[in-house]
N, C-alpha and C positions, 0 to 999 in steps of 0.2 A: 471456403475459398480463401486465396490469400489477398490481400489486397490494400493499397495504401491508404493512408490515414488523409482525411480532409481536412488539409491545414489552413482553410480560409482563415481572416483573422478581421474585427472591426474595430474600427475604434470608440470608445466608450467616453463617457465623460459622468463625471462621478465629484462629488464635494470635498474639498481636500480633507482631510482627517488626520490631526498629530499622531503620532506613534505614540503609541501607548504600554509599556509593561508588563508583559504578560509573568506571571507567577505560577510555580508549580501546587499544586494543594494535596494533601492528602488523602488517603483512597476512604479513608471515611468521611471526607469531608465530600468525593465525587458519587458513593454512592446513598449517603443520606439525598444527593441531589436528585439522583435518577428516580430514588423513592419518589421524592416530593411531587418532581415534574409527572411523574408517568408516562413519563416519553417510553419506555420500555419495561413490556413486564419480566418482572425478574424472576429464574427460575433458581438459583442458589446465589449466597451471598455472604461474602468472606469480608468483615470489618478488620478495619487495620490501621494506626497510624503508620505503621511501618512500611518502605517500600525493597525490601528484603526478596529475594528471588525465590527463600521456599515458603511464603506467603500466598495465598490463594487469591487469584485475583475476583472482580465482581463478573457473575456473567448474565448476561444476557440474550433477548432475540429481540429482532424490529421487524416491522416491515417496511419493504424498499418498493416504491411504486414508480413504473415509466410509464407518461404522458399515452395515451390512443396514438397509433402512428408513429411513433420518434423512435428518436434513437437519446440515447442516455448514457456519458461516462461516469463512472459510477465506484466506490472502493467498500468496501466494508473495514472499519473500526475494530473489529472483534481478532482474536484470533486462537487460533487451536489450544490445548492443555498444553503447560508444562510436563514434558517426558523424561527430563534430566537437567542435572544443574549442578554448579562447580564453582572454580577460581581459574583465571589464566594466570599462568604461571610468565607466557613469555609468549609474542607473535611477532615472526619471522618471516621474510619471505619465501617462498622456495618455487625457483620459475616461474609460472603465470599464477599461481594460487600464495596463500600465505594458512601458515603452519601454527595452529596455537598449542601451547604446551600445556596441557590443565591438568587440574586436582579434581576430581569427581567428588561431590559432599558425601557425604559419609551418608546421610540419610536418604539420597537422591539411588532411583536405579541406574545400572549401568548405562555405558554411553551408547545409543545404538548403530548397527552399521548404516553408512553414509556412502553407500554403492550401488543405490537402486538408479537403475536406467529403463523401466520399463514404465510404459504408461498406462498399466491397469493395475499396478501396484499403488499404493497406499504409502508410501516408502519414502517420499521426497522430506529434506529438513532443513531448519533455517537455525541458525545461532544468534542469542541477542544478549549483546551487553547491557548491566543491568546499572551500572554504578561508572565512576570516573570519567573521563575526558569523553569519550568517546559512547558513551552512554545512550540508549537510544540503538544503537547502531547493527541493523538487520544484514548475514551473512548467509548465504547459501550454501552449505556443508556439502562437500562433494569426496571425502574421505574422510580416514583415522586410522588409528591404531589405538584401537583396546578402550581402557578409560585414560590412556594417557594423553591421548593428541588429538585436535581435531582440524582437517585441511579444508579450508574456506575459496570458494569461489573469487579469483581476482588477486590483484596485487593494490592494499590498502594506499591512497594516495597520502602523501606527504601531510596533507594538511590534517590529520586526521593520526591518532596512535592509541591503539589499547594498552594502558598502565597494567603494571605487572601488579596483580591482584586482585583486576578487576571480577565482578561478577557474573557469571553468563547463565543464560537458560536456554534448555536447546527444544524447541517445539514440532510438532509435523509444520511443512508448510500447505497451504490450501492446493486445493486439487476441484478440478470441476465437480467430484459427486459429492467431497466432502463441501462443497460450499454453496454447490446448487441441487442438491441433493440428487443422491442416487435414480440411474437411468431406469422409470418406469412408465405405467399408463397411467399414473397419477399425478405425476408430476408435472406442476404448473406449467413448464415449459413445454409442454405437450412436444410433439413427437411425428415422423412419417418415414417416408422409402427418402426424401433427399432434404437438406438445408431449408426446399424452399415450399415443401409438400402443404395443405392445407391445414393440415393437424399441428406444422409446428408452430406455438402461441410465440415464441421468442427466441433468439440466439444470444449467443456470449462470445464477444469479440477480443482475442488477446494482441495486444500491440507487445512487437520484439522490439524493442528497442537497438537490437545489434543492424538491422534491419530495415524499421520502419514500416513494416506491414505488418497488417492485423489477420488472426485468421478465426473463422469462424468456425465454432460447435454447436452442434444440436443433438438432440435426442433423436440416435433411427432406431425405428422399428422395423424390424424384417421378419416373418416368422414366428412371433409371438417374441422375439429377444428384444431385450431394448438396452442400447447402451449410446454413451456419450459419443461422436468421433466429430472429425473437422471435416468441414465440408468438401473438401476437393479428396479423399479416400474413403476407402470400406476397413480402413484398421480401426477397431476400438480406442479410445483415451478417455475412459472409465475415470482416470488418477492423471490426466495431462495436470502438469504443476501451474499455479500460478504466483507461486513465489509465497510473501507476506512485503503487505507496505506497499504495492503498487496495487493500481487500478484496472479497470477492467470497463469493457462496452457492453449495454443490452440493448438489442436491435427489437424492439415492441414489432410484432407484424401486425397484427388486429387492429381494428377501430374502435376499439375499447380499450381501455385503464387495465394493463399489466401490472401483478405483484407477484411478488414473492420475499418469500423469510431470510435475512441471515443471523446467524448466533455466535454465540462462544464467547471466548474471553474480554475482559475490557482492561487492556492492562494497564491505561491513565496515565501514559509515557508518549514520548516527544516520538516521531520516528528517522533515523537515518539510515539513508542506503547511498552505495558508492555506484554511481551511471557512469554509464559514457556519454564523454563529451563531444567536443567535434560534430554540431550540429544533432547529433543524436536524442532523441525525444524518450518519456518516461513519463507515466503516468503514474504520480505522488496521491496515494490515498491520503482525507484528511482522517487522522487518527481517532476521532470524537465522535459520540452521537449528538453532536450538537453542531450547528451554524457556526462559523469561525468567520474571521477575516487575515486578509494577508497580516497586517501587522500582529493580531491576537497569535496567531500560529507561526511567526518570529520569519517568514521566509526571510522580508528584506535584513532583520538582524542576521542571518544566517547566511545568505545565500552566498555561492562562491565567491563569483565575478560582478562586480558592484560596480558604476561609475561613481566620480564625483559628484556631480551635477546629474543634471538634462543626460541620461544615459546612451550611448552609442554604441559603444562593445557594450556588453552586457547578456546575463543569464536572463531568459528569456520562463512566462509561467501563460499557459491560457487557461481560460475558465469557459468551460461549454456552455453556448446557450442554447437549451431545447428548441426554442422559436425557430431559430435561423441554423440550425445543425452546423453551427461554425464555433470556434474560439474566438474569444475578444483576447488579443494577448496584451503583457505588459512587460517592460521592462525594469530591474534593480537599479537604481541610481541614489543620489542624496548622499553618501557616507560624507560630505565635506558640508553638508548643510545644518546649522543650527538644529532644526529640528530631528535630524538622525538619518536614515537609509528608511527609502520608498518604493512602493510600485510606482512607476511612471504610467501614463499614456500618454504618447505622445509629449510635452514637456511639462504636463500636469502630474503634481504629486496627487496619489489616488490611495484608496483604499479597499479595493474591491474584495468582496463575501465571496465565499466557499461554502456552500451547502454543507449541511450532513450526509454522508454516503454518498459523495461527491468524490472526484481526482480534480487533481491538475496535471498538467501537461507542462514538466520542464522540459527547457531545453537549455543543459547552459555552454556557455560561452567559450569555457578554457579548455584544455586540453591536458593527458588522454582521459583519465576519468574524474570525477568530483563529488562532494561530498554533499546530499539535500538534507535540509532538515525540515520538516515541518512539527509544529507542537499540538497540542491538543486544545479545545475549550473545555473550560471545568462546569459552565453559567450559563442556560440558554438565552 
């Protein structure tokens, strides 16, 4: 079903905490860490000081667990293989989308088409820039032409420009079988005739952000068939897209401790994607398999609409607490303050944690769309 998003919000009170500097490090320097920790067993693994686009990044799997009974926003850190990679030559607007000009690498295979509209295809893709200004920066490919052009989702805002020569990779983007794995009777998520049947262990709630309601999937089985769909139809969404860089809900139904796996790449990069503003909400995965906080992960250095002080206008971020199935939000403020730009609560400068395999919940301020950044932690 479809349904609106519970935007209760508390307010929190937390120990001030300076801004601190966050630094980018090396992919050999992130995954001797992953070694070390064991936070995740690794199943291949590509050393590099180099952060070059036909470099292999580290990959991994984790497990992601929600509380007996809750509900959990949640993103995954990983993301699909590189499929192809290039240069932009030049990005232009053209009506509601914008046009990039590229050079396909000579080693890279071709570009592929960017005109799937079905939802049990496999088919959906995202473009990311790899280097310059703009760097970090996740687009949703919605055309092209050949290996020379590829047309991205949206009209790039002001604040924000791909330098001519930047670098890009273009990935699948995640899809419910590829991320929750294919609809079966093994599958953790278990399965029945509707959303709410006794067999199914969990669901996966996407918030639209053009929108503001979320809709829910599960696993039906009918007949012996078993595939993904949303709960208010009988159409399949085997391959419903989830983009890459945003978040996602798991709805635990059981009185027991829910898991399940996510994998794939760890590309040890910042993420940016272009939202809608004008009150419009977005859930920002944190990019890392590690705990982060607002400052380590650079919102308030980044974030669009900042106050001076004690913020009023301002881009707005929540952080979900299991306990109370609400956000605590905060607001950007400080850019005129000694110490630099903060999360606020209320007129407390704050520093509030972001879990591992956790979202946030922007909402910002300005108007029509804006640019998020959040960055990774390299350091549990």
């Amino acid at each position: 079903m479809c349904m609106k998003f519970n935007f209760d919000t508390t307010e929190s009170k937390s120990k001030t905490i300076k801004e601190e500097t966050s630094t980018m490090k090396s992919k050999f320097s992130i995954s001797r860490t992953l070694l070390a920790t064991g936070l995740i067993p690794v199943l291949a693994l590509t050393l590099s000081s180099d952060c070059r686009a036909d470099l292999a990044d580290p990959v991994g799997i984790s497990q992601v667990t929600v509380p007996a009974g809750t509900t959990s926003v949640l993103g995954t850190p990983y993301a699909r293989p590189v499929v192809a990679s290039g240069t932009v030559a030049s990005a232009a607007t053209s009506g509601s989308n914008t046009v990039l000009t590229v050079t396909k690498d000579a080693s890279s295979a071709a570009l592929p088409a960017f005109t799937n509209n079905d939802e049990n295809a496999d088919a959906w893709y995202v473009v990311e820039i790899q280097d310059g200004p703009a760097i970090g920066l996740i687009m949703e490919a919605v055309g092209g032409s050949g290996d020379t052009s590829i047309t991205v989702k949206g009209v790039l805002p002001s604040s924000i420009g791909i330098a001519n020569g930047s670098k890009f990779v273009v990935r699948k983007a995640w899809t419910l079988s590829s991320l929750f794995g294919a609809a079966s009777s093994t599958n953790p998520f278990g399965s029945g005739l509707t959303s709410t049947s006794s067999g199914v262990n969990a669901q996966v709630q996407i918030l639209n952000s053009a929108t503001g309601a979320l809709t829910t999937y599960y696993i039906n089985a009918t007949g012996g068939s078993y595939n993904w769909r949303a709960s208010t139809g009988t159409a399949n969404k085997n391959n419903a897209s989830l983009g890459f860089g945003k978040g996602f809900v798991v709805v635990n139904r059981k009185p027991t401790q829910f898991a399940f796996n996510v994998s794939g790449d760890f590309r040890a990069a910042r993420t940016r994607l272009v939202v809608p503003a004008n009150g419009a909400k977005t859930l920002l995965a944190n990019p890392s398999v590690f705990d982060t906080t607002f400052t380590a992960s650079t919102i308030p250095a980044t974030s669009p609409t900042r106050g001076t002080g004690v913020p009023s206008t301002a881009d707005q971020y929540g952080v979900w607490n299991n306990a109370t199935r609400a956000f605590t939000t905060y607001k950007i403020g400080g850019t005129a303050n000694a110490a630099g730009p903060s999360a606020y609560s209320g007129g407390t400068r704050v520093n509030p944690a972001i879990g591992k395999f956790t979202s946030v919940l922007v909402t910002p301020a300005g108007s029509p769309d804006a640019v998020v950044t959040i960055a990774p932690a390299f350091n549990p």
